[in-house]
Structures are given as C-alpha cells and as structure tokens.
C-alpha positions in Angstrom: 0.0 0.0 0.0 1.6 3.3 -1.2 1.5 5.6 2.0 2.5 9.3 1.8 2.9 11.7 4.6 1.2 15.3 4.7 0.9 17.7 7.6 -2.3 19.9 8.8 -2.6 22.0 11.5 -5.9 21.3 13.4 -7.3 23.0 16.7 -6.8 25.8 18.5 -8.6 25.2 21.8 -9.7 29.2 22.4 -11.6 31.0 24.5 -15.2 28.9 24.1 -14.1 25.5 23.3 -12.9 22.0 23.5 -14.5 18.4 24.6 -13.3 14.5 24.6 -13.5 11.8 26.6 -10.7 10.3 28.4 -10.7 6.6 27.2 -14.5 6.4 28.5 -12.9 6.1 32.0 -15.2 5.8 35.1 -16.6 8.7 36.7 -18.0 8.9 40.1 -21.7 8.2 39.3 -24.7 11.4 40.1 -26.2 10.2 44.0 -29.0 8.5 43.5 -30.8 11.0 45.8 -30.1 13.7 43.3 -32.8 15.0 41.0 -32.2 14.7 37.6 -31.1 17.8 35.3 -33.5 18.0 32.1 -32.1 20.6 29.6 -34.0 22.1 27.0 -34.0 20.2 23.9 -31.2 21.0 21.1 -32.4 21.3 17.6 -30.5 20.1 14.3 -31.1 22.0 11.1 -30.7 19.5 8.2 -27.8 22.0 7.2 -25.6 22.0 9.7 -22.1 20.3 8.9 -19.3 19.7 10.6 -16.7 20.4 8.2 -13.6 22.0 6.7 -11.7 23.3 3.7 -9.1 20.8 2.2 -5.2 21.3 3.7 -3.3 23.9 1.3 0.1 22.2 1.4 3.1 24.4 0.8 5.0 23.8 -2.5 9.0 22.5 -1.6 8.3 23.9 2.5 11.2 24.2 4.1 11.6 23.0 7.4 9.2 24.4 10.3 6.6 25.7 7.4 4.4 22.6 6.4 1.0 22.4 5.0 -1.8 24.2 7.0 -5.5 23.9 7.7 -8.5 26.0 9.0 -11.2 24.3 10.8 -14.5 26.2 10.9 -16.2 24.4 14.1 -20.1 25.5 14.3 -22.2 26.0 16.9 -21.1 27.2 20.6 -23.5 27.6 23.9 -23.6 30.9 22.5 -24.9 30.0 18.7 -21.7 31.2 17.8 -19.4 29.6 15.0 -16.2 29.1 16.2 -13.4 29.8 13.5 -10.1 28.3 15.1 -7.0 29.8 14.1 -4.0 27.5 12.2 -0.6 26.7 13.0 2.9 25.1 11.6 3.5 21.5 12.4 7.4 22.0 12.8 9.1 19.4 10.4 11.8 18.8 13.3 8.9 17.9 15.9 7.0 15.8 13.5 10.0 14.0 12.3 8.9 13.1 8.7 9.1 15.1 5.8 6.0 15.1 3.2 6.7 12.5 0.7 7.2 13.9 -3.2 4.8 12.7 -5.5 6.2 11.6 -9.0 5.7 14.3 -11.7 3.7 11.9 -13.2 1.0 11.1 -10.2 -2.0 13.4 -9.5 -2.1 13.4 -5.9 -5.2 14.7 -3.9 -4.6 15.7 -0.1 -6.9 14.3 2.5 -9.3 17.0 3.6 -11.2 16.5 7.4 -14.9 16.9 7.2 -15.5 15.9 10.7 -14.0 17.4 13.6 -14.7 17.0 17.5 -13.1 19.0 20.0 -11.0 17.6 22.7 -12.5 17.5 26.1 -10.6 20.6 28.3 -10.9 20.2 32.5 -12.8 22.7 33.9 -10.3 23.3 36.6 -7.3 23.6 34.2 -8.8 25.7 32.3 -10.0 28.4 34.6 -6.6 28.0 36.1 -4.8 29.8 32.7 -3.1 26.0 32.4 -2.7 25.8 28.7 -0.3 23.1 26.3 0.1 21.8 22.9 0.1 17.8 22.1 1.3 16.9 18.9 0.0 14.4 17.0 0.2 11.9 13.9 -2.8 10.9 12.9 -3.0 8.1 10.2 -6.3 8.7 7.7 -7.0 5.1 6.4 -8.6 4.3 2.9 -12.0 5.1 3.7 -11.5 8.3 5.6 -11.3 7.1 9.4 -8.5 7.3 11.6 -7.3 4.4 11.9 -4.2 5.2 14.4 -3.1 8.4 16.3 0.2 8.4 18.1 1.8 11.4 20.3 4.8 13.0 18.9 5.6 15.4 21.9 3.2 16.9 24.9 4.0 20.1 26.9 1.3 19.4 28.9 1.5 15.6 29.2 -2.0 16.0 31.2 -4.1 16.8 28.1 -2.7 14.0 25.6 -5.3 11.5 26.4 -8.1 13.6 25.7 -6.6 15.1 22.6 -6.1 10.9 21.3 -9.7 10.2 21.9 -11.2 13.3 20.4 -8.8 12.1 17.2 -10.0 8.7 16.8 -13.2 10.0 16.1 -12.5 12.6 13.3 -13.6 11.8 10.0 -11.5 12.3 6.4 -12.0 12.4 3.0 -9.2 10.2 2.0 -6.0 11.1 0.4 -6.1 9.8 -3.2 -3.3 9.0 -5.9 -3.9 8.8 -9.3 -7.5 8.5 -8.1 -7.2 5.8 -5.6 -8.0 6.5 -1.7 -4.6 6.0 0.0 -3.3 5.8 3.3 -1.7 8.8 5.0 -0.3 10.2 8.2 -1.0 13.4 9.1 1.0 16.1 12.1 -1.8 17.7 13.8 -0.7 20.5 16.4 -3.3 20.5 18.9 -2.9 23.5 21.5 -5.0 23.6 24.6 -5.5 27.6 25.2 -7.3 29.0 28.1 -9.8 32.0 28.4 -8.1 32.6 31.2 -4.7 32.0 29.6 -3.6 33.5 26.8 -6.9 32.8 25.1 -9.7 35.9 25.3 -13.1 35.5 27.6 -15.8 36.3 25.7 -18.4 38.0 28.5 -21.8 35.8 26.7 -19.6 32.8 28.5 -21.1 31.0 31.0 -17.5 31.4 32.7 -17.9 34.9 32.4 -19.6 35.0 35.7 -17.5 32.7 37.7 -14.2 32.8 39.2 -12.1 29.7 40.7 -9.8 30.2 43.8 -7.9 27.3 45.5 -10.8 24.8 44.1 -13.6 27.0 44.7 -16.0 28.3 42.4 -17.5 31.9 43.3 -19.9 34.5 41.5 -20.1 38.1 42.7 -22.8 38.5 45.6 -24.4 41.9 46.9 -22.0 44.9 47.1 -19.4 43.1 45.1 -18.4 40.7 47.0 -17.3 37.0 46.2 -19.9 34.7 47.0 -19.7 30.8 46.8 -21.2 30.4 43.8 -24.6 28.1 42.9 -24.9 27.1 39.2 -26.7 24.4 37.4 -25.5 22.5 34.8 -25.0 24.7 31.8 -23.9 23.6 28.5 -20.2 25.1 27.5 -20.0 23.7 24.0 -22.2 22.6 21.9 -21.1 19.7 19.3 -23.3 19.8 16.2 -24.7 15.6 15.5 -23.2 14.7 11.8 -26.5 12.8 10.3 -26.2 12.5 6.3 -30.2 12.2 5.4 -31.6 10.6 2.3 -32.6 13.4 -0.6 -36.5 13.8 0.0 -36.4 12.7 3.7 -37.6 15.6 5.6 -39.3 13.8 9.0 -37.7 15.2 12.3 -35.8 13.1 14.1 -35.9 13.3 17.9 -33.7 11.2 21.0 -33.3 11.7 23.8 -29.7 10.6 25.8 -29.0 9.9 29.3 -25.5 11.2 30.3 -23.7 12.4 33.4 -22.3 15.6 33.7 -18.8 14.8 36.0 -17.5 17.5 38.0 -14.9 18.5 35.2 -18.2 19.3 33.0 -17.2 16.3 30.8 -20.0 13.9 29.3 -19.4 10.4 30.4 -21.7 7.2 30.0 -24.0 8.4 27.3 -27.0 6.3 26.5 -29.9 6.4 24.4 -33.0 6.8 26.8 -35.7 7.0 23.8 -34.6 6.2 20.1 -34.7 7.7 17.3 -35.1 4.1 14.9 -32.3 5.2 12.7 -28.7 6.0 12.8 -29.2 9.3 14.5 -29.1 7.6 17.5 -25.4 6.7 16.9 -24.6 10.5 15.7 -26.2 12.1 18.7 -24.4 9.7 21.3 -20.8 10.5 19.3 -21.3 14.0 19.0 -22.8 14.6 22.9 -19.1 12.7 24.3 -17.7 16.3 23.1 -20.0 18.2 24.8 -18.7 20.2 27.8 -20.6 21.9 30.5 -19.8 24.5 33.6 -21.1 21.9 36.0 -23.8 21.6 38.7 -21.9 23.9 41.7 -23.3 24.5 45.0 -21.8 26.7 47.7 -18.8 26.5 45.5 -18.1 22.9 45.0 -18.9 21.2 41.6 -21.1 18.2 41.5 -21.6 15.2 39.5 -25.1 14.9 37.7 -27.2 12.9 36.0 -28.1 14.4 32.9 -31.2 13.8 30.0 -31.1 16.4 26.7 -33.8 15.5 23.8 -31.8 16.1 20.4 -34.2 17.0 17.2 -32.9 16.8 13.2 -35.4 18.8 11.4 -37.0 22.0 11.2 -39.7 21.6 13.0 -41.3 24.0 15.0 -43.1 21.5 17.2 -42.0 21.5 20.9 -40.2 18.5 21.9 -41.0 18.0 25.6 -38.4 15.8 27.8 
C-alpha cells in the first residue's frame, strides 16, 4: 500500500471550546438521591455540517513551514461559530518530511470533514493551564482514523483527551492517481485557556464565575465573592453529523441519558428513547464532546445525572423531555 505523509494544523482550543473523553474512563456516578437535570431540547437544522476546507500544502516547505488547515467548528452555547486559528507543524517535531509525488502522479490531499473537539478540564482551564500535544494521525482508505500516536506533549496531562477526540474525526481520504490512500498526518493540537492566553468572551457561562484554590465563586451583593450556585450549563455545543436521504424531511428526535462529571465532561452516554435510525449513533458521538460549567453548590462542583432531547429537522413543534 503506497503511504504518503502530509501535515495539517488542526485546533486551536480558544476561548469557548474544546471536549473528549478520556478513554471512557469511570466517573463517580450522580447520588441516586439527586434530582435529575432535564435541559431544554437541542435542535439540528438538516444543514448544519461539521466540516472543513481541504489542507493547502506548501510547495518544496522548508523546514518548520508545512502544509496548514483552518477548521470552521459550528455551533457554541452561545450559537456562535467558532473559527479556530492554524498553526505550523514543525518538520523537526514531526519527524517526517512530506513524501514527493512523482511528476507523473496526480495526488489529492486528504481534507477532514468531521472534527470533534478535545475535552478541556474545567479546573485547568480556569486555572490559565494551557499546552500543545502533537500528533500523527494516520487517515485510512475510507476516511477514518485508523491510528493516532503522540509525537511530543507540553502538557503531558491533556494527551489523552486530545487521542480520543482524534480517533473520532472523520476524512476524505488522500487519493493517488484517483485511488483513496493511506496517510499520516501532524496535527498540532494546543489547549489555550480563556483565562490564559486565550480571550473571555463575557456571553460565557464562565464569564460570571471565578475559581480560587478549588472553589467556584460568583459576585454576591456589594461586590463581593460569594460561593457560587450554578446548574448545569452547557459550555460547548457539538453539532450531531447525520447525512439524510434526498427527499427525507421527517424530524428526528432522541433523547440521551449522560452524566455531567464534575470536570463538566460527558461520560456514559445512552440512548433513553430512540430515534429508529442512525441518528441515535450520531447524537451519542457528538454529545461525548459536549462540555458543560457543572452543577456547583456553595462553590463545590457536582456530578449529575443528565437527559437532553436532540431533534434533526425544522420543525417548530416542541419537543418535551
């Protein structure tokens, strides 16, 4: 199998975003005591893609200037779009150089259509902690990733969420001469904090908190810091990818069971009513990258148990819980 190498640039984990999970790993479970948290439903428009222009690889790129991508990542809590900036995958880090094509081969760089974010701790990231894992991704003939490795972590505690959040992006494979090939791709992906060197935006749910020595607080009467008492609040938003048959217009509607950890990472999502169709499966992928400010009372965060109703379609119909 002919295997060529290229190099995109991939996320830039900014001011309103990021979300994996970490290998599925156990999570203290919501008490059984505790209500359970019923968020409004989240509608799909038949529209919305998760998607992104093809790499534009540098001709002859000298060393530290590689290919590059932009990823346009929609939908935030905020309805916002979230354009993520691109980066260089140094050729030194990466340790490959891109492979040269014959002058007689027409060669046809992979291009990702289906990104998810990786999942960012709440904690670390209202601490300002920030890093950059580098990866090689390998895109196999049919447009999964079929193996992700780390190349080098400054933050060694965000490489497992940034290899999980991988494994699920989704490719248009590479193709030579018109046939999909195998190819490993450098993908720089930074983790940068609002309260970093990333920017707050004040619509964020964050935008009201502050965390000091493990404690959240909100500003009380005359100013003051107040333990702060929040309910689960959804902090990114990951758009379902559902391809629909030409002609099929009927809403879609399922609803998940998940639990919100104290992190605000998604963990042991379920389908609680089904959809009948392969929805089901894109609304239980996409909702793993969902991230949420957390159930907090008098300043602790809490662990919950969570159910959100997802509808594809239009429809203007309300979709109760």
């Amino acid at each position: 199998m002919l295997r060529i190498s290229l190099f995109v640039t991939a996320v830039s984990l900014g001011a309103v975003f990021s979300g994996c999970s970490k290998k599925e790993e156990a999570a203290p479970a919501a008490s059984s005591s505790q209500p359970e948290v019923v968020l409004p439903p989240s509608r799909v428009s038949p529209d919305a893609v998760m998607s992104a222009p093809p790499p534009t690889p540098t001709a002859n790129a000298d060393e530290g200037d590689l290919p590059s991508i932009r990823l346009n990542i929609p939908g935030s809590a905020s309805g916002e779009g979230l354009a993520l900036d691109t980066g260089k995958v140094p050729a030194a880090a990466a340790g490959a150089r891109p492979a040269v094509p014959t002058p007689d081969q027409d060669v046809q760089q992979a291009e990702m259509i289906g990104f998810f974010p990786p999942f960012y701790p709440l904690s670390k990231r209202m601490e300002g902690i920030e890093g950059r894992i580098d990866l090689v991704v390998t895109i196999g003939v049919d447009g999964s990733v079929t193996d992700v490795s780390v190349l080098a972590a400054t933050a060694p505690e965000f490489r497992d969420y940034a290899v999980a959040a991988a494994r699920d992006w989704k490719f248009i494979p590479a193709k030579v001469d018109g046939k999909p090939v195998a190819v490993s791709v450098g993908v720089p992906v930074p983790f940068v904090s609002e309260f970093g060197s990333g920017q707050l935006s004040m619509r964020s749910p964050l935008a009201a908190l502050a965390y000091i020595n493990g404690t959240f607080y909100s500003m009380g009467a005359e100013g003051r810091r107040v333990p702060a008492n929040v309910s689960v609040t959804p902090l990114l938003q990951v758009t379902p990818v559902y391809p629909r048959a030409e002609g099929d217009t009927k809403p879609l509607r399922v609803v998940l069971n998940f639990t919100v950890t104290e992190e605000g990472q998604v963990i042991n999502p379920e389908v609680a009513e089904s959809s009948g169709t392969a929805f089901d499966q894109a609304a239980l992928t996409a909702v793993k990258y969902w991230q949420f400010v957390p159930q907090i009372r008098d300043g602790k965060p809490r662990s919950s148990s969570v159910k959100l109703p997802i509808v594809f379609g239009n429809d203007q119909k309300p979709a109760s819980p």
